[in-house]
C-alpha positions in Angstrom: 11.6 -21.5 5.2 11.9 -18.5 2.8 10.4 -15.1 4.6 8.9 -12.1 2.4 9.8 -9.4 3.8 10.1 -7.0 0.8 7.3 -4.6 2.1 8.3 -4.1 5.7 12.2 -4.1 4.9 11.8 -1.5 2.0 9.6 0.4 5.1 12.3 0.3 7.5 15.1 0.9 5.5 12.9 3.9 4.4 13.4 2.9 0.7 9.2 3.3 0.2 7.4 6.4 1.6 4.2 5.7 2.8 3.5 9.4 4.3 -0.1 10.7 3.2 0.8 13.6 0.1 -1.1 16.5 0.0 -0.2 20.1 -1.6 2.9 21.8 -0.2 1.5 24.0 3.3 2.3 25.7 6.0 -0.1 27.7 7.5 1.1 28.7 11.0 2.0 32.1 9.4 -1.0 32.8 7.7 -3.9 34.9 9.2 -7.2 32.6 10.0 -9.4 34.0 7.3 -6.8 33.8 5.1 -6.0 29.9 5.1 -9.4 27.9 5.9 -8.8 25.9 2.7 -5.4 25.1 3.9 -7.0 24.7 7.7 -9.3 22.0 6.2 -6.3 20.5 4.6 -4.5 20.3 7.9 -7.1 18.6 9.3 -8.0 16.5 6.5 -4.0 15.3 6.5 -4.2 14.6 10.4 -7.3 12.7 9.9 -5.1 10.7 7.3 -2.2 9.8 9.5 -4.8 8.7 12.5 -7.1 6.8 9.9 -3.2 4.8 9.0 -2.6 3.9 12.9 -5.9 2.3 13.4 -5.3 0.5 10.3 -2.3 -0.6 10.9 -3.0 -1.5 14.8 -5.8 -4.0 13.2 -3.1 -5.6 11.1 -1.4 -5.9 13.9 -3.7 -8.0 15.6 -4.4 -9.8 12.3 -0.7 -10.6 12.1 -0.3 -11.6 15.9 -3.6 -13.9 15.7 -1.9 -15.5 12.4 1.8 -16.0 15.0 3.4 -13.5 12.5 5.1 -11.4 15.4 7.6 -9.6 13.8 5.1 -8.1 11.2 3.0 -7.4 14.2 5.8 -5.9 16.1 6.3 -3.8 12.6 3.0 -2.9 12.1 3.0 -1.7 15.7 5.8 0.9 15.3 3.9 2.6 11.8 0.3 2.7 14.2 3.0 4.7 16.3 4.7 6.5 13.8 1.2 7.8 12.3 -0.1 8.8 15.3 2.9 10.8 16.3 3.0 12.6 12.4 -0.5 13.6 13.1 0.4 15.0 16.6 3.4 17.1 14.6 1.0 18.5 12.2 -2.0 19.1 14.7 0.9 21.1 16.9 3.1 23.1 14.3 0.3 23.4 11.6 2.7 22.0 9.3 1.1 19.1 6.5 4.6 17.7 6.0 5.9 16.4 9.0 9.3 14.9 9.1 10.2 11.2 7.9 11.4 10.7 10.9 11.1 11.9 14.2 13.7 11.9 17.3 13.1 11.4 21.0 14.0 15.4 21.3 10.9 16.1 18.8 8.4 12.7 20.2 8.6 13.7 24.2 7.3 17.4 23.6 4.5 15.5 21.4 3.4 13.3 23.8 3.7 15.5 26.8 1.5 17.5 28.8 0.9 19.5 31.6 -1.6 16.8 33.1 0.4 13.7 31.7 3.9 13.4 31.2 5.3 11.8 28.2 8.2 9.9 28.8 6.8 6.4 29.4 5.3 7.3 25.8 8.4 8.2 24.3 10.3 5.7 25.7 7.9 2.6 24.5 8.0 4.3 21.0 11.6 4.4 20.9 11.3 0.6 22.5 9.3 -0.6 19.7 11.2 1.4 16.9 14.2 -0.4 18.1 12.4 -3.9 18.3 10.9 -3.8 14.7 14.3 -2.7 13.4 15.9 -5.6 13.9 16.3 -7.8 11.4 15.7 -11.0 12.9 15.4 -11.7 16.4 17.6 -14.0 17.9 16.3 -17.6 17.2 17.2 -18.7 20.8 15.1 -15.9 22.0 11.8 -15.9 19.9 9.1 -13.5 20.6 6.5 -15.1 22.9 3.0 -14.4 22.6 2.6 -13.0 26.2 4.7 -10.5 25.4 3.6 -9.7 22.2 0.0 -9.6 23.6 1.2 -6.8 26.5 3.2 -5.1 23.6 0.3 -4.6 21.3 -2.6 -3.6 23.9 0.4 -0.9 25.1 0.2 0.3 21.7 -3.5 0.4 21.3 -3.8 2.2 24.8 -1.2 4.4 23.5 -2.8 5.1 20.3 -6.4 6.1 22.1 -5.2 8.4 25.0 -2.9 10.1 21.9 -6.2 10.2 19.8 -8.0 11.7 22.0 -5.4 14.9 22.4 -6.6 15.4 18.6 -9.9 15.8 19.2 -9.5 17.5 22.7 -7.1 20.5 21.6 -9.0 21.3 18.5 -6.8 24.9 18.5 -3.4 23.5 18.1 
């Protein structure tokens, strides 16, 4: 059976950019009166990357209902990497955030006084690794159970991160 994986493999051998592109900013510097177009521009760029998790989380769940687990396991870890690209901007008023993003930059994202991040950080870096493989081994395929408690970890991950946008309006 021939596989098509020209999207997701040009994604995760970062040959295609799909980051959000606005104009060149960074307005931590600026005074506030100074830089409300480029405030609205932050925020309009955050709302960007969130609006690309929830999209991808429902193709998620589009792929998994179609048994298409690898895409879903994929489309998983760019809900993820959205999410955490909008948490960078929203925290360093910065519209470009980094391609790619480390465990030393993800836990400081995810972490709070209230909750600490690491269980957040380390399913992130659990599903990075799990979508970067190229095939998984075919004595060992992904079973739905699994891919069921991956993708409603993601979606619970996704919400409580979402809601860190809204809460901490100031940055």
């Amino acid at each position: 059976m021939a596989k098509n994986w020209s999207i997701t493999d040009a994604h995760c051998n970062h040959q295609v950019d799909f980051t959000p592109r606005l104009q060149d900013h960074d307005i931590s510097t600026q005074p506030r009166s100074k830089h409300i177009p480029a405030y609205q521009m932050l925020r309009t760029t955050i709302m960007a990357y969130h609006q690309h998790a929830k999209y991808h989380l429902k193709l998620a769940v589009i792929m998994r209902n179609h048994n298409q687990f690898k895409a879903c396991l994929i489309l998983c870890d760019w809900a993820l990497a959205s999410m955490i690209k909008a948490l960078y901007i929203h925290k360093y008023h910065s519209v470009h955030p980094p391609k790619e993003l480390t465990m030393n930059e993800i836990l400081p994202l995810v972490h709070t006084d209230t909750e600490p991040g690491l269980d957040i950080a380390l399913f992130i870096g659990t599903i990075q690794h799990m979508s970067s493989l190229a095939d998984y081994p075919y004595d060992q395929p992904i079973q739905l159970n699994n891919i069921e408690k991956l993708l409603q970890r993601t979606e619970e991950i996704l919400d409580e991160l979402a809601t860190r946008l809204k809460d901490d309006s100031s940055g």
